[in-house]
N, C-alpha and C positions, 0 to 999 in steps of 0.2 A: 586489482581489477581495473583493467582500462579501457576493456572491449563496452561499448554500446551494447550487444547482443550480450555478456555475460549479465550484465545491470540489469536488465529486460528480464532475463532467465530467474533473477534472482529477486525481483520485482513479482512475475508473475508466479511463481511458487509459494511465496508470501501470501499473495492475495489467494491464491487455493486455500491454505492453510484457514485466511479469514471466513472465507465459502464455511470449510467444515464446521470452523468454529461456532459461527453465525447458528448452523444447520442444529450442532451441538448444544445450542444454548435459547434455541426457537425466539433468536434475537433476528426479528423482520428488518429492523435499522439498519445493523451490521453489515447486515444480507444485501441489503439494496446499496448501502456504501462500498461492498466488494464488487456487486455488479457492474458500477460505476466505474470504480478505479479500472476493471478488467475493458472496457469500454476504450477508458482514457489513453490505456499502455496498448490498444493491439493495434494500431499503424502504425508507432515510432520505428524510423529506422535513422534518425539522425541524433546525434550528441545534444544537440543543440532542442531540439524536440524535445528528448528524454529529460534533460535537467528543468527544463522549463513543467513537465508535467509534473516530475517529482517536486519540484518546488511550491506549485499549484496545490498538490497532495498534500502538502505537509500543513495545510490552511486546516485542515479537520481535526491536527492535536490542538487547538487554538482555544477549543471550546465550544459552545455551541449547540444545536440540534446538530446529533449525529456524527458527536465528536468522538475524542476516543479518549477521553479524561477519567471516564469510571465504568471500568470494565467489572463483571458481575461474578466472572469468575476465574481459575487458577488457565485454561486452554483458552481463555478469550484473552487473558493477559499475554501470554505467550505469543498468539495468533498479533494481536494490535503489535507488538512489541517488536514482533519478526517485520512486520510492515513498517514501521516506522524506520530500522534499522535499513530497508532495502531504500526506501523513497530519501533517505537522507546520506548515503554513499552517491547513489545517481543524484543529487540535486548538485553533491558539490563540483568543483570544477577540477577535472582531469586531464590528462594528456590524452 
């Protein structure tokens, strides 16, 4: 994957998943960390943008309020896990 737009696509499908998940598990946190992230990713159209947001994003497995360290259940594991997996291809550096 080296397209900017494929990372985005794959970025913003993740964070749908976290929306359900959230919705799925009447996790208000989650919910408003998804809204967030969806915020952060819809103007990027540059490489350079995207790794910088994804990078930024990745500050939430850290710890913290509103982290994603202890997930409550088997679809919010899934869900965090999908998001991690996308903000951490887009952070690193590509062609």
């Amino acid at each position: 994957m080296t397209d900017p737009q494929e990372h985005l696509d794959e970025i913003r499908l993740a964070i749908t998943q976290l929306h359900l998940a959230a919705h799925i598990d009447a996790d208000d946190a989650r919910g408003t960390v998804a809204t967030s992230l969806e915020k952060r990713f819809s103007g990027i159209s540059e490489r350079g943008e995207l790794r910088d947001s994804a990078r930024r994003s990745l500050l939430l497995y850290r710890g913290g309020m509103g982290s994603f360290q202890d997930v409550g259940s088997a679809v919010m594991f899934e869900a965090v896990e999908r998001v991690h997996r996308a903000l951490s291809r887009a952070a690193r550096r590509w062609p």
